[in-house]
C-alpha positions as CSV (number, residue, x, y, z in Angstrom):
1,X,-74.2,14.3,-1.9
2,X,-71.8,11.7,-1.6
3,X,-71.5,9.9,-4.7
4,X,-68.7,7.4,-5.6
5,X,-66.6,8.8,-8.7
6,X,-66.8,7.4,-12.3
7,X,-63.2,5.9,-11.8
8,X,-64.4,4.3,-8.4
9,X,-67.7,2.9,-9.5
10,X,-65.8,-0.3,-12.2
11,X,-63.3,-1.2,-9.4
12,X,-66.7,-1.5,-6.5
13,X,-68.8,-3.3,-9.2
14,X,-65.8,-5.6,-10.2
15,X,-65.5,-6.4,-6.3
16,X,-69.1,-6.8,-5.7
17,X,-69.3,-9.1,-8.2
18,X,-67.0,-11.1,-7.4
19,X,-68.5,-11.3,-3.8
20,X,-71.7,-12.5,-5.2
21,X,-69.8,-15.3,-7.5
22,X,-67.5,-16.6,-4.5
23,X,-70.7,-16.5,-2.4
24,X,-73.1,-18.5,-5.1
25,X,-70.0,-20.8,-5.7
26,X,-69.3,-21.7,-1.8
27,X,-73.7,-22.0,-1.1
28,X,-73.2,-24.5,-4.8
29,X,-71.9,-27.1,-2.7
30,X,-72.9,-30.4,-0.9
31,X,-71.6,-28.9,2.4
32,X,-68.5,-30.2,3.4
33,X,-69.2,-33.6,4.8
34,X,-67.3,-34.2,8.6
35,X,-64.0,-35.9,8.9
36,X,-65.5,-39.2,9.7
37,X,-68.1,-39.0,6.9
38,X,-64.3,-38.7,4.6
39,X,-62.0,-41.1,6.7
40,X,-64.7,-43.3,6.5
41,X,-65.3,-42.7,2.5
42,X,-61.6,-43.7,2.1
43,X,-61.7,-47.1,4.2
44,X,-65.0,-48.2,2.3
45,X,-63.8,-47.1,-1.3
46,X,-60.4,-48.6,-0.2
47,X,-61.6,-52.1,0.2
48,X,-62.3,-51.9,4.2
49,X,-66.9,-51.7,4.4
50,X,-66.5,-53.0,8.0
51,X,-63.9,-50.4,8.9
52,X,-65.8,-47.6,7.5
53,X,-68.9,-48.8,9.5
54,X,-67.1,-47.7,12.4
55,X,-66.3,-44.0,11.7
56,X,-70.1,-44.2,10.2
57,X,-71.2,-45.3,13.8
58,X,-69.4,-42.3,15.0
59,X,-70.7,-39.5,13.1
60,X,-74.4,-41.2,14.1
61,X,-73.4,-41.1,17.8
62,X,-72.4,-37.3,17.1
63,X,-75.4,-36.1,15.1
64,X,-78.5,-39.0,15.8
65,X,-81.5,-36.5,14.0
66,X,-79.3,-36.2,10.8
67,X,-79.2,-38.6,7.7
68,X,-75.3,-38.8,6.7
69,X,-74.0,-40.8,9.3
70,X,-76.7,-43.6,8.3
71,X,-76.5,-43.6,5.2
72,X,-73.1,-43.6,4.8
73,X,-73.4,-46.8,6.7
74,X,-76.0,-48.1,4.3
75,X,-73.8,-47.3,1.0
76,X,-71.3,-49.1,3.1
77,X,-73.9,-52.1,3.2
78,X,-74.1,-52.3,-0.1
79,X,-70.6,-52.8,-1.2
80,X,-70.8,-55.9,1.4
81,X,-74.0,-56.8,-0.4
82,X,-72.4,-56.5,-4.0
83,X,-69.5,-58.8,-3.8
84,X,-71.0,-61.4,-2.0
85,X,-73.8,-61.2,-4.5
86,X,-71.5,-61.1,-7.3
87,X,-71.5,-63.3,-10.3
88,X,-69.7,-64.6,-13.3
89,X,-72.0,-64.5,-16.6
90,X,-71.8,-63.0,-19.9
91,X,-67.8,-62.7,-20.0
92,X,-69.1,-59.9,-16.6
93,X,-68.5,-59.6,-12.8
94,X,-71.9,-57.9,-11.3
95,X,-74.2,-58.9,-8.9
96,X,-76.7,-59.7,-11.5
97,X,-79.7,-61.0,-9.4
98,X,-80.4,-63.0,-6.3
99,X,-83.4,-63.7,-3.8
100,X,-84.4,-62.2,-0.4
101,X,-81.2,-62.6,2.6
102,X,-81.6,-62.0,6.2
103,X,-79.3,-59.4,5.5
104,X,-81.3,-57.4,3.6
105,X,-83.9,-56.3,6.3
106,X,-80.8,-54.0,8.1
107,X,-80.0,-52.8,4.7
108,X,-84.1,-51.3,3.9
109,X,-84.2,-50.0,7.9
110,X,-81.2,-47.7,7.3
111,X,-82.4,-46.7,3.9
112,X,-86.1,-45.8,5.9
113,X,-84.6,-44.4,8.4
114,X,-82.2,-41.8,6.4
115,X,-86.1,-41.0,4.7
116,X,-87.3,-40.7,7.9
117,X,-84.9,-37.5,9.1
118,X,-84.4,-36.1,5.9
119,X,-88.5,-35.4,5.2
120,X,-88.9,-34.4,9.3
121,X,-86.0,-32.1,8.5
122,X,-87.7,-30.7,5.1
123,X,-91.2,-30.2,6.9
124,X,-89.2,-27.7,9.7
125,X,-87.1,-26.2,6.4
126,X,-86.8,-27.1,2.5
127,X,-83.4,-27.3,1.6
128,X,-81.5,-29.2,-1.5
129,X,-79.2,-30.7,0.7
130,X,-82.6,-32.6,2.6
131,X,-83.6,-33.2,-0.6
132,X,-80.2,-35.3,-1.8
133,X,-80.3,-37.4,1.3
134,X,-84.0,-38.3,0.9
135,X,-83.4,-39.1,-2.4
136,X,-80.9,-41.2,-1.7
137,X,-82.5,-42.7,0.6
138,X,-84.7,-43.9,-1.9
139,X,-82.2,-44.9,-4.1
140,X,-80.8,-47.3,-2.6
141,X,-84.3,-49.2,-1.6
142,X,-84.5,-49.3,-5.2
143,X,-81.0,-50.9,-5.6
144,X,-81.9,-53.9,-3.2
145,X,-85.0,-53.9,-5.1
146,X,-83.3,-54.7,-8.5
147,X,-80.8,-56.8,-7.4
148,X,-84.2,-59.1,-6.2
149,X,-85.8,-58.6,-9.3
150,X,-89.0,-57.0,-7.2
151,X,-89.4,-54.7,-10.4
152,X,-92.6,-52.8,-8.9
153,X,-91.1,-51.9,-5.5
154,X,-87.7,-50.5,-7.9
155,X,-90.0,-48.3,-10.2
156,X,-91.7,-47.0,-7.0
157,X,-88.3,-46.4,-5.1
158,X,-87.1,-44.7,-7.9
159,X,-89.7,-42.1,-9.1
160,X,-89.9,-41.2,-5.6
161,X,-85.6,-41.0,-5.8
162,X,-86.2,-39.1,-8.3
163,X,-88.9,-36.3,-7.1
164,X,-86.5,-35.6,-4.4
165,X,-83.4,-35.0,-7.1
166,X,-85.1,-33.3,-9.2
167,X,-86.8,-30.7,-6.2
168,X,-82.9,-30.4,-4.8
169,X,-81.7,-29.4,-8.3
170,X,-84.3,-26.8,-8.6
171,X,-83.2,-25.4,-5.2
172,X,-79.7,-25.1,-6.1
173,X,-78.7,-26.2,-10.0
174,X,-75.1,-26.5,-9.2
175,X,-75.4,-29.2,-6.0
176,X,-73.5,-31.7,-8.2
177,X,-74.1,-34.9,-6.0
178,X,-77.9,-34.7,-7.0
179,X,-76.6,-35.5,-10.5
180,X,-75.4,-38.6,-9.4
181,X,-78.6,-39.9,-8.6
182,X,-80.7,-38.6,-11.5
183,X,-77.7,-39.7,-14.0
184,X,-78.6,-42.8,-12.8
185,X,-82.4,-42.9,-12.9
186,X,-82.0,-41.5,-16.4
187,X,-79.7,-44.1,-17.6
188,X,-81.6,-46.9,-16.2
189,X,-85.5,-45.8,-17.5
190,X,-84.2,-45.3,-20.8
191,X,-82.2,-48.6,-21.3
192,X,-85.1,-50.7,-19.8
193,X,-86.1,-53.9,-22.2
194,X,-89.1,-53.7,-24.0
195,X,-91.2,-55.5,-21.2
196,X,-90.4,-52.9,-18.5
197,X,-91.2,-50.1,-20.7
198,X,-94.5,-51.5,-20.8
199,X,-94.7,-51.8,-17.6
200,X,-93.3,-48.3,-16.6
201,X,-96.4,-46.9,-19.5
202,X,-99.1,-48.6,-17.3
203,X,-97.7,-47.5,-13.9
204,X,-96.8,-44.0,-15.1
205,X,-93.4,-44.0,-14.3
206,X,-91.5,-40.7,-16.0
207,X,-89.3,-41.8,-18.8
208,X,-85.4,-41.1,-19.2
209,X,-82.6,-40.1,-21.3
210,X,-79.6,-42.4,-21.5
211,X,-77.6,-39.3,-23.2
212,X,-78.4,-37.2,-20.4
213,X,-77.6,-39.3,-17.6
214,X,-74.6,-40.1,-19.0
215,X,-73.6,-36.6,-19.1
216,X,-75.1,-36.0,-15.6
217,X,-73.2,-38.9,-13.9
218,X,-70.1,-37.6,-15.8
219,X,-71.1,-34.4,-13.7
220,X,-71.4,-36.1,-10.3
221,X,-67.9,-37.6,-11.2
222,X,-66.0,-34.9,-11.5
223,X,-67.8,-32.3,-9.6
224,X,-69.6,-34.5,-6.8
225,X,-68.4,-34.8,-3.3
226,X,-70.2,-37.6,-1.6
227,X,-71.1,-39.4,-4.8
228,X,-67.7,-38.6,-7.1
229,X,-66.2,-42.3,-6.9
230,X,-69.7,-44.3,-7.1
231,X,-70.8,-41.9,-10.2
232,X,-67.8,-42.8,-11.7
233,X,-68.1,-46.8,-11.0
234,X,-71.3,-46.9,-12.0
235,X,-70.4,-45.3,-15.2
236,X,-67.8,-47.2,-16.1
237,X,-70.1,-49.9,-15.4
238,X,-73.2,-48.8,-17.6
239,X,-70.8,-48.2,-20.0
240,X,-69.4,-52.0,-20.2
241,X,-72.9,-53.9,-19.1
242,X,-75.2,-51.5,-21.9
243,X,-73.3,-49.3,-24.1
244,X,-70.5,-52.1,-24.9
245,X,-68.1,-49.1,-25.2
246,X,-65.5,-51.1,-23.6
247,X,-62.9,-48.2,-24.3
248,X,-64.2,-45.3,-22.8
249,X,-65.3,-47.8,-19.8
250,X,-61.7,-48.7,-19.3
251,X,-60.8,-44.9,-19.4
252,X,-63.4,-44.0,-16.8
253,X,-61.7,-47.0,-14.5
254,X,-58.4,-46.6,-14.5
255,X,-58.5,-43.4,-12.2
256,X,-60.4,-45.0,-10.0
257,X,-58.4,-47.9,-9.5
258,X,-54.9,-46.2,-9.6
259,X,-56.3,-44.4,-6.8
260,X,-58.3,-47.2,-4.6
261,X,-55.9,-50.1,-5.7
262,X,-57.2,-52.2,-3.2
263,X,-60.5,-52.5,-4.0
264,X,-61.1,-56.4,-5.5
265,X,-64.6,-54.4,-6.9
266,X,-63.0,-51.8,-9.0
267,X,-60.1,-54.6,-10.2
268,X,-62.2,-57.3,-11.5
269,X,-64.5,-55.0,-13.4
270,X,-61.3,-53.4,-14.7
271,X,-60.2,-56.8,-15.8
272,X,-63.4,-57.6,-17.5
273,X,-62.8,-54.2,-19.8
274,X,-59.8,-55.2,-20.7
275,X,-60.8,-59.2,-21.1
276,X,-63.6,-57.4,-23.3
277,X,-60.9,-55.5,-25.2
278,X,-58.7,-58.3,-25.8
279,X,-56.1,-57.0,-23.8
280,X,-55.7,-60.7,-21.9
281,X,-52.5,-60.0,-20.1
282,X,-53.7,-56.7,-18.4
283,X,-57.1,-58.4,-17.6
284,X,-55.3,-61.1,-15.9
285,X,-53.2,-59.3,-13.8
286,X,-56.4,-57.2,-12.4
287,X,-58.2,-60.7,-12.0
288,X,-54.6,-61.8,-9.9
289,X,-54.4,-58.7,-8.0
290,X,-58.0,-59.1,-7.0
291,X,-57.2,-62.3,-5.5
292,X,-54.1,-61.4,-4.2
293,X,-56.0,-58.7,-1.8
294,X,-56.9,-59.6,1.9
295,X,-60.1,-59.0,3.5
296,X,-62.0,-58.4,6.7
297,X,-65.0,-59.9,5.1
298,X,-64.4,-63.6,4.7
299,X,-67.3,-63.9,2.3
300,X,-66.4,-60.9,0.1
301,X,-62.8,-62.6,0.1
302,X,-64.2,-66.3,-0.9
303,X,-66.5,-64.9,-3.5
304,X,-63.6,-62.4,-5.3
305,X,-61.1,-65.7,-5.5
306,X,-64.0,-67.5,-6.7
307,X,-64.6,-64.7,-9.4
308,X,-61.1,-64.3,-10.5
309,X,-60.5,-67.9,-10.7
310,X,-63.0,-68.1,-13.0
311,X,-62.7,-65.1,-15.4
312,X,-58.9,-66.6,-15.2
313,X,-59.8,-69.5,-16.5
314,X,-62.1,-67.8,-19.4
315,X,-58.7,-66.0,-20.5
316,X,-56.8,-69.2,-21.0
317,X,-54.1,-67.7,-20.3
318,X,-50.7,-69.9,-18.5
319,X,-51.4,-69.8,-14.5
320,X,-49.2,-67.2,-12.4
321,X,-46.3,-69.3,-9.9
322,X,-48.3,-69.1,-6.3
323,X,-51.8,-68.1,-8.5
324,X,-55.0,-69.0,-6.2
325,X,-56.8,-71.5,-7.8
């Protein structure tokens, strides 16, 4: 018979093993999104939504029956929609809450539509990847829905967000952009006021775990690879808006906007963090910087000066030579 000696046999294992690891590591993956899926990351996380569109536009012409190209777009909606919704209260920039725009209806037939070809694709095959996009598809109907205080249509969004997370975790535990979206879901349920957690008792919504969607988005952060920079934004966000740990925000930030300086989003929250920590000159000069930035969107540019004049002004602190007013 031809049997492998007793010497051989550790040195096969060792390599089979590590043939099975590489494999399970490389299949653990959101697959490697296209090069405009990235180009166009960079442009929208870089301060340019309008640029981004474009490659977005691209990658639909290239592949029509898949999700990513339109939802890409759709996140890249949503930063539009953010700044010009944004608002100064509390001592906070956020786009807080606001009332239906014409704009919106674009926004919720992307977000269907990236439903749409995710669930045709999972009826033909299940697959966690199918799963993320449908998810997120969701996900971001329930973002519009918050920001319009339409609190049934969010909890409705999101539990369906959810099943779709949760089933593309179960497929494959190490998909890290799935995180993003459940962090979030997580966070959100379990910091809901008093009111809503009524409200999600009597409509059945499945409860969350602040401690564990902070851990998951922490996940997403530094693991994800379509989701990394908006886990990591939106953490740093929950962080300052809920948890008032104004330190660890700041620390979650910085990254982010040492490597997307451009970005008037990521500034002016950086500035309220440090406004928040009592670190007035570093807060000012995000707030300036912020201003200082030119952008293709005239509106986003308006509202950012009209944000960082503001929070300026809450500083007190002596006006820069040339400052905007």
């Amino acid at each position: 018979m031809n049997r492998l000696s007793f010497r051989k046999r550790p040195k096969v294992l060792s390599f089979l093993l590590a043939f099975i690891l590489s494999a399970l590591a490389a299949r653990a993956q959101t697959p490697n999104p296209p090069r405009e899926a990235t180009d166009g990351l960079q442009l929208l996380y870089g301060g340019d939504p309008d640029a981004a569109i474009e490659h977005f536009r691209i990658l639909q012409k290239q592949e029509p029956d898949h999700p990513l190209g339109y939802l890409l777009e759709d996140d890249a909606r949503w930063w539009q929609i953010l700044c010009e919704s944004a608002e100064y209260k509390w001592g906070m920039v956020d786009a807080w809450h606001r009332g239906k725009l014409s704009q919106d209806a674009p926004f919720f037939k992307l977000a269907d539509k990236v439903v749409a070809l995710s669930e045709a694709r999972l009826k033909a095959e299940e697959t966690a990847e199918m799963h993320f996009y449908a998810g997120m598809g969701y996900a971001f109907r329930a973002r519009l829905f918050a920001l319009r205080d339409e609190r049934r249509n969010t909890a409705r969004a999101g539990v369906k967000a959810r099943e779709h997370f949760l089933r593309s975790i179960a497929l494959d535990p190490n998909l890290a952009d799935s995180y993003a979206g459940l962090g979030l879901y997580n966070y959100y349920v379990d910091t809901l006021s008093a009111m809503a957690k009524v409200l999600r008792f009597f409509m059945g919504i499945p409860g969350g775990d602040k401690r564990v969607g902070l851990k998951q988005l922490a996940r997403a952060m530094n693991e994800g690879e379509l989701t990394r920079v908006e886990a990591r934004f939106y953490l740093a966000k929950n962080l300052r808006n809920y948890d008032r740990d104004y330190q660890r925000s700041a620390e979650v930030l910085e990254p982010l906007v040492a490597e997307y300086p451009r970005n008037p989003i990521f500034l002016l929250l950086l500035g309220d963090v440090n406004a928040k920590l009592n670190r007035k000159e570093k807060a000012a000069a995000s707030y300036r910087r912020a201003a200082a930035i030119t952008l293709s969107n005239l509106e986003c540019q308006r509202r950012v000066h009209q944000l960082a004049a503001v929070a300026l002004a809450a500083l007190n602190v002596p006006r820069s030579a040339g400052e905007i007013p």
